[in-house]
Legacy VTK file of the C-alpha trace (Angstrom):
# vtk DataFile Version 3.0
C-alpha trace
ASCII
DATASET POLYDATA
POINTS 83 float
9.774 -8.443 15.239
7.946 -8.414 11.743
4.633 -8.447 10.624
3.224 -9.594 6.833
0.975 -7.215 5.521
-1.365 -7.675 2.270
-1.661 -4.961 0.055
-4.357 -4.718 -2.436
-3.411 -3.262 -6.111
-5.715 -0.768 -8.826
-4.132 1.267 -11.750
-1.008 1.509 -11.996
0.893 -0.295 -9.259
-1.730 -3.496 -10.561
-0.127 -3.207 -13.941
3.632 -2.931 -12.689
3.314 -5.683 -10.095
0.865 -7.692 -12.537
-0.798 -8.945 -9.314
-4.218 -7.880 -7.406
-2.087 -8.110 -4.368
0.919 -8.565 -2.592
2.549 -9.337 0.586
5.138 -7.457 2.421
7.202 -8.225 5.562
7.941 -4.897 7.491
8.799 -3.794 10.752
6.068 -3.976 13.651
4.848 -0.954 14.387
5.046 0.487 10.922
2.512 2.875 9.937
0.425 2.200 6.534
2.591 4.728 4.595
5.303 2.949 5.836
4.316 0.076 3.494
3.833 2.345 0.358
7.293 3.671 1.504
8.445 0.171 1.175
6.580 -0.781 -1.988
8.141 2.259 -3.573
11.566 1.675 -2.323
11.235 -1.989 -4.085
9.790 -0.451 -7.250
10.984 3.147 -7.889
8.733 3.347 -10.726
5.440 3.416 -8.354
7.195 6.214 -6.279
5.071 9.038 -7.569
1.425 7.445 -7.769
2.270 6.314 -4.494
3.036 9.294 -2.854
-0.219 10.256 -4.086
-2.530 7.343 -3.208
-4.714 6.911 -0.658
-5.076 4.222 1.668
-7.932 1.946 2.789
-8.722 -0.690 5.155
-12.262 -2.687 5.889
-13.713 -0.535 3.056
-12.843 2.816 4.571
-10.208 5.308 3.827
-7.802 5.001 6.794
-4.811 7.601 7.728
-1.622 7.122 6.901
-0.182 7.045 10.513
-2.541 4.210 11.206
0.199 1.191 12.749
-0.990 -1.911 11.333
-1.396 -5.455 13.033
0.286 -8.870 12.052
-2.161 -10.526 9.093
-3.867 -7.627 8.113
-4.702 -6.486 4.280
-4.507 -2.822 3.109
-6.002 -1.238 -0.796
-4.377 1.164 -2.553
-6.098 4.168 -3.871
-4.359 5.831 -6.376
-5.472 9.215 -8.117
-8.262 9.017 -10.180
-7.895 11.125 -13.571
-11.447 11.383 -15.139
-13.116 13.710 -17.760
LINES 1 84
83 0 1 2 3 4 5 6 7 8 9 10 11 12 13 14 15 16 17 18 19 20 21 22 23 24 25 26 27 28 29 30 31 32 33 34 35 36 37 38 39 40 41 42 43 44 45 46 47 48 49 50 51 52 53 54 55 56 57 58 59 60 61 62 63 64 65 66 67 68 69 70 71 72 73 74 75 76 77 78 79 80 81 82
């Protein structure tokens, strides 16, 4: 079985994708870094900020081994470089 899962863009992987969002079909049962695994995969280029991002669902920073549900929408947090 397969879920759809919405994920929210910033920075970087907003520019590559030029989208806010976009919607993946994975596994069910995958985890949230599942899904960046899987954005990645589909755009090598976002590997690295990726691997470095963190994740966030309903506003809140959520852990990476969270399994997600059928419908729902995760944001992408990548590293912020300030100074």
């Amino acid at each position: 079985m397969e879920i759809t899962v919405t994920i929210n863009l910033f920075a970087k992987p907003k520019e590559v994708l030029n989208s806010p969002s976009v919607n993946i079909t994975i596994k069910s049962g995958s985890t949230a870094r599942d899904c960046l695994n899987h954005l990645g995969n589909t755009h090598p280029i976002l590997k690295d900020v990726l691997s470095k991002s963190k994740i966030a669902k309903d506003c809140k920073y959520i852990q990476d081994e969270l399994v997600l549900t059928q419908d729902c929408s995760i944001t992408i947090i990548p590293p912020i470089s300030g100074g």
